[in-house]
N, C-alpha and C positions, 0 to 999 in steps of 0.2 A: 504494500500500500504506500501511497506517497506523501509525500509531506502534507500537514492542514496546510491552507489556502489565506495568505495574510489579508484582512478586510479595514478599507477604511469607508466612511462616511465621506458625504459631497464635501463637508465641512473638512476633510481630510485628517480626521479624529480617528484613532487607531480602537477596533474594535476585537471581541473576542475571534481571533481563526477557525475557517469552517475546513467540514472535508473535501472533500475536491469532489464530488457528486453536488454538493448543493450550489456550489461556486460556479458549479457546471450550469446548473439549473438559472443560478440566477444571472449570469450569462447571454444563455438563449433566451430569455424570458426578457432579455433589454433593459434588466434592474441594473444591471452594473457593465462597468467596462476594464480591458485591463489597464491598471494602472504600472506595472513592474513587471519583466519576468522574474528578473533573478536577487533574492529571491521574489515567489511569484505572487504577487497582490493585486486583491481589484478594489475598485472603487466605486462604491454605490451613488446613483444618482438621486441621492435622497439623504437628508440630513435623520439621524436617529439622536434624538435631545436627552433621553433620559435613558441611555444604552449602561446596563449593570454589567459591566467588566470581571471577569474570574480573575482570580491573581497567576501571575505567571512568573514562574523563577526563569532566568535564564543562567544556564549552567556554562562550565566553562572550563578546559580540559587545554591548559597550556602548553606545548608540545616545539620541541625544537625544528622536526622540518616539516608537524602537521598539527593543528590545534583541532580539537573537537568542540564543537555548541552545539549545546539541545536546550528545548523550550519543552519547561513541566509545566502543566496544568492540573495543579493538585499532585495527583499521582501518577497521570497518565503523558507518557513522554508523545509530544503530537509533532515533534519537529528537529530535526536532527543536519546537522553541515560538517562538514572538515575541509578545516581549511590550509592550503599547501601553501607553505613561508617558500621566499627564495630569497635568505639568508646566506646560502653556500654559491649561489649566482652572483650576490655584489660583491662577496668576499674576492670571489673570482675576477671579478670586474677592475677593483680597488688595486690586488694585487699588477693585474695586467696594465695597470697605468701606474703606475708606482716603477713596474719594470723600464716604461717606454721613456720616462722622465729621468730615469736614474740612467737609464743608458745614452740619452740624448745629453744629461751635462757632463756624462765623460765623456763623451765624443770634442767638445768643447765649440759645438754647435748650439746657434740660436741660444745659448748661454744667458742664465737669471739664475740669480740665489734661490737657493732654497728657502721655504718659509715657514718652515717647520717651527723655526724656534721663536716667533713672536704672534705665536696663535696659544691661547688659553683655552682649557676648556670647564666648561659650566660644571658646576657640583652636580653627581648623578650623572654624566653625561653616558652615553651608552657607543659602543662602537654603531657604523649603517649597520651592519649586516642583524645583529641583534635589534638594534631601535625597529627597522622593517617590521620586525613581527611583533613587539608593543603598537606597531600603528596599522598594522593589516588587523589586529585581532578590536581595536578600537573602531577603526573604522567598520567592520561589521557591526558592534556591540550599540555602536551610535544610529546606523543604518536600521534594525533591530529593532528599537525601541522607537522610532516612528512609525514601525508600521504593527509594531502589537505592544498592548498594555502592560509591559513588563513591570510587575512589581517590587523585585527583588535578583540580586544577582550572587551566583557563588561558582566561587575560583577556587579552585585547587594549589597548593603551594607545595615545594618541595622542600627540604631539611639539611644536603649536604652541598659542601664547598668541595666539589669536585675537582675543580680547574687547579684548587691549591693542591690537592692531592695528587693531580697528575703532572704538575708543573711549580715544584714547588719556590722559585725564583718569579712567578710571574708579577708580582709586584706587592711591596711594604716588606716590613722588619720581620711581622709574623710570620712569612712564607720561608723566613730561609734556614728554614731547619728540614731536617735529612725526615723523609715521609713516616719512616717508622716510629715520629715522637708526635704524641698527641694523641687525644681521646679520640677527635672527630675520626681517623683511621678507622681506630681498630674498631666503633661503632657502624661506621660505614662498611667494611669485612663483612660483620656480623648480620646484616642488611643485604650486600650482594649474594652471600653466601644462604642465608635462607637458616643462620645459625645453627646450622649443621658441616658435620667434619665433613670435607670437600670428595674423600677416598672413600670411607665407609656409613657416612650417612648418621654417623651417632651422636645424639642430643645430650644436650644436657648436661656437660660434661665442661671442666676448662680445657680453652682453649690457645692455640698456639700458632702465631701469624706461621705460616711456611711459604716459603720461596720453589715458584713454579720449577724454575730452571735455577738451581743450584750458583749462588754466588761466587763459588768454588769453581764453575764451570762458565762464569762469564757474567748471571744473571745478576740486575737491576733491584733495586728498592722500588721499583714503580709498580702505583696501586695494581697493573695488568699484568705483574708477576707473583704478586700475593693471591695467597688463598690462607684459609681455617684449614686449622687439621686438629686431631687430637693428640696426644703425647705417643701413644702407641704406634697412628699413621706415620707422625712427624718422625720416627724413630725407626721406624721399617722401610724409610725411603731412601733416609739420608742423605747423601749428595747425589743420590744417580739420578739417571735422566728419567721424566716421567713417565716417559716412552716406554722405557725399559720396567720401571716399577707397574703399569697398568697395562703391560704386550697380554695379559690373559684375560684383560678387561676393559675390550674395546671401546663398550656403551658408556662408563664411567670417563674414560680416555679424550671421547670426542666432546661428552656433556665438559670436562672441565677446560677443555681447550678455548669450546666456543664461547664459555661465560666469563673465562680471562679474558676474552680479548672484546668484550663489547665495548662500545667507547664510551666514551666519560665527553666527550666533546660535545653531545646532544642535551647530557643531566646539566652539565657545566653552563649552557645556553638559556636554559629554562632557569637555571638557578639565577642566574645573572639579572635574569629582565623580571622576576616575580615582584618584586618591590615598587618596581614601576609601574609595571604593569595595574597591580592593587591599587597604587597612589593615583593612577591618572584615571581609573575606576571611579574612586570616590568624588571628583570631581560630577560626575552624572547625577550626584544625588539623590540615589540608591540605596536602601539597604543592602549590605555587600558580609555574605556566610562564607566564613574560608574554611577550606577542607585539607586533607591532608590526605597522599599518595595511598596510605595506607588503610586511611578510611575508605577511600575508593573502590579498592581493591578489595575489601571486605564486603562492600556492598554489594558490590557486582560477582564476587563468590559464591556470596549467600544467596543471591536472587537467581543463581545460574544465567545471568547473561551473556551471552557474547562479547571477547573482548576486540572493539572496535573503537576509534577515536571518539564516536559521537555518543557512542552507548557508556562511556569512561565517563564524559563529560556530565549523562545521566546521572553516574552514580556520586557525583560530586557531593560533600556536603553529608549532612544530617538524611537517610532516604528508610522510610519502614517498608514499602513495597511500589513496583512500578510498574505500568502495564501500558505496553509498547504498542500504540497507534501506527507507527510510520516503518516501515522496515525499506525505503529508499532516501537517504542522507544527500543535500545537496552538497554536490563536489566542486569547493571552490578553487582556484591557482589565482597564486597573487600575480601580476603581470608586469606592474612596476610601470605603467603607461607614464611617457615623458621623464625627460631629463634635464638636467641643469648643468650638461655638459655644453660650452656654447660651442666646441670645435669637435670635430672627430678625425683622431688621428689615422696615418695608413701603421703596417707595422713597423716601418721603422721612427716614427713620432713626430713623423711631420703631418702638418695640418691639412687636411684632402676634402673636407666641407666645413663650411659655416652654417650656425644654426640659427634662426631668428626665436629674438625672445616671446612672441607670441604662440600659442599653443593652441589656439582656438580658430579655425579658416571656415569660413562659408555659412557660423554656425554650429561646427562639429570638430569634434577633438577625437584626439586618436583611443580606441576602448569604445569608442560610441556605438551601439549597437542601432544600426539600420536595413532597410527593406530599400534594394534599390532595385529598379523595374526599367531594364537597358531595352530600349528599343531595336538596335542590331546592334552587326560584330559579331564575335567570334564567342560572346557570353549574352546572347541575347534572351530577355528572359528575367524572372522573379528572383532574387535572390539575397536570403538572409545573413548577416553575420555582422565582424566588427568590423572598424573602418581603420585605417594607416592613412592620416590626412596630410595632405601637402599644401604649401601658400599658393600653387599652381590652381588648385580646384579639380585637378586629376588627381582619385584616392585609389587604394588600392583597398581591399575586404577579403577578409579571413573567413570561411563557413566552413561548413560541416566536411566539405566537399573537396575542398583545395581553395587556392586562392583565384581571386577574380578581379582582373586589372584591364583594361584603367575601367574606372567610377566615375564621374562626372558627380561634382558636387548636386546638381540641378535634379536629379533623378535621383537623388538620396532624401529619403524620410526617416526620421528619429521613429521607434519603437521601444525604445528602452529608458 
């Protein structure tokens, strides 16, 4: 079944969401029109003055390269999204003009200082690549709440300093100690590990950091070579390889391989922006319920749910039981429309376009979602999708299909 159907009044007052059967009905019936597809809203052509509103949580499932939202109504989850950061795109981005800049002033071409060192930055500041997903996750959460009655909102937080752990120089006094001193570790261990000995599985017991690959043999203090062991395991391994220690116990061999090596770079992401993230929340003013990884996780245990971004996001918070209206989640990607880059380099870092500060041509910006209706050519013909707009008035459109060029601003209509 698919998402409820967001409704607002002529008055463009956000009302309770129906099912997509009535929204249908009311539709062909000429009571309403679409106002949004995505997500998908109509708009009644009738004011409703004295319209009683359900309360609606919106939940909220913070994720480093994918965030979950869903919207409870009471108990009943009627609306579910995940939404796709691209975090690791600007990183990518940043890095590859950082390369062309640094290469270009040893060249000792087109030469200018560096400006690195007379730029500050604000208390709180966040790297792009992390702020992106504080402002994709806000920018839904604002979008959100004009078009349904949200009464209350709750976010998920996480507990460890991950990045310190895996990096422990990245920066202050605190960080430059050797990883095996400090609680937060061997609590986080205790956490990855499932507080069970990593070899035999045995509870309850003290425990004893061990080193995946023997120090003896080369191995690191880094959190991705620790595990838990008990004194017995830790004792029957010794220095050898683990290889060689679990050759008669494949299943255990590859389970602790592959839980070594998850990264910390995604925990580390989410840890980084949760403060923000919350702070720039309450700004909406909202009641705002924070939840914890582990309450989550209990929730959606206990209820047998599926674990999924948007159904995680469900079980955010305080939950006694939940019963799942939607089992189709809208699938968003961040796109990152427009830039504030004014030049675009070739590879070697000269300049090969200029960009004009305007972003808006004919009426339409690039992301615009339009119906244009070509009269000939080689795309002649109805056709939906986004637009790539130029100061020319010839666009270019993304659809379902492939792309479709050229556009003619003139034969383009807004539908979104």
């Amino acid at each position: 079944m698919s998402n409820f159907v967001f409704v607002l009044d002529t008055n463009k007052q956000p009302l309770n969401p129906v099912p997509p059967g009535q929204a249908r009905r009311l539709l062909k019936a000429s009571l309403a029109a679409v106002y949004r597809r995505y997500p998908f809203t109509i708009i009644l052509k009738y004011a409703v003055p004295n319209s009683e509103a359900e309360p609606h949580q919106l939940k909220i499932d913070p994720g480093s390269k994918t965030t979950g939202l869903a919207i409870v109504q009471g108990e009943k989850v009627i609306w579910g999204a995940e939404l796709t950061h691209r975090g690791q795109q600007i990183k990518n981005d940043l890095e590859s003009r950082r390369a062309i800049r640094r290469n270009r002033r040893n060249r000792k071409t087109r030469y200018r200082q560096a400006r690195f060192l007379n730029r500050t930055r604000y208390k709180g500041w966040l790297a792009p690549s992390l702020n992106s997903r504080v402002e994709n996750i806000l920018t839904w959460v604002n979008r959100i709440t004009r078009y349904v009655p949200i009464t209350g909102i709750s976010q998920e937080l996480v507990k460890f300093d991950t990045q310190a752990m895996q990096n422990p120089e990245v920066s202050g006094v605190q960080y430059q100690h050797s990883e095996l001193m400090g609680f937060e570790i061997r609590e986080y261990l205790l956490e990855k590990w499932g507080r069970k000995c990593a070899y035999c599985g045995v509870e309850n017991v003290p425990f004893e950091v061990e080193h995946i690959l023997a120090k003896s043999r080369g191995g690191s203090d880094r959190v991705s070579n620790l595990a838990l062991a008990c004194h017995d395991c830790n004792q029957a391994k010794g220095n050898r390889d683990v290889k060689e220690f679990l050759a008669k116990k494949p299943d255990i061999l590859s389970r602790i391989l592959r839980q070594a090596k998850q990264p910390l770079k995604d925990a580390a992401a989410v840890n980084s922006t949760r403060w923000t993230l919350f702070n720039r929340l309450k700004a909406i003013c909202l009641p705002i319920e924070v939840g914890t990884g582990g309450r989550t996780k209990y929730n959606r245990v206990r209820l047998s749910i599926p674990k999924t971004h948007w159904l995680d996001a469900a079980c955010v918070g305080i939950v006694e039981s939940l019963k799942i209206l939607t089992s189709l989640p809208l699938l968003i990607t961040a796109k990152g429309w427009g830039s504030r880059q004014m030049c675009t380099p070739n590879k070697y870092g000269f300049p090969v376009k200029h960009r004009t500060r305007c972003k808006t041509f004919f009426g339409f910006q690039t992301g615009d979602m339009v119906r244009a209706i070509l009269p000939k050519g080689k795309f002649a013909g109805t056709h939906v999708g986004r637009l790539t707009v130029r100061e020319s008035g010839v666009f270019e459109m993304r659809t379902a299909h492939g792309k479709i060029s050229p556009v003619r601003h003139k034969y383009c209509k807004s539908i979104h």
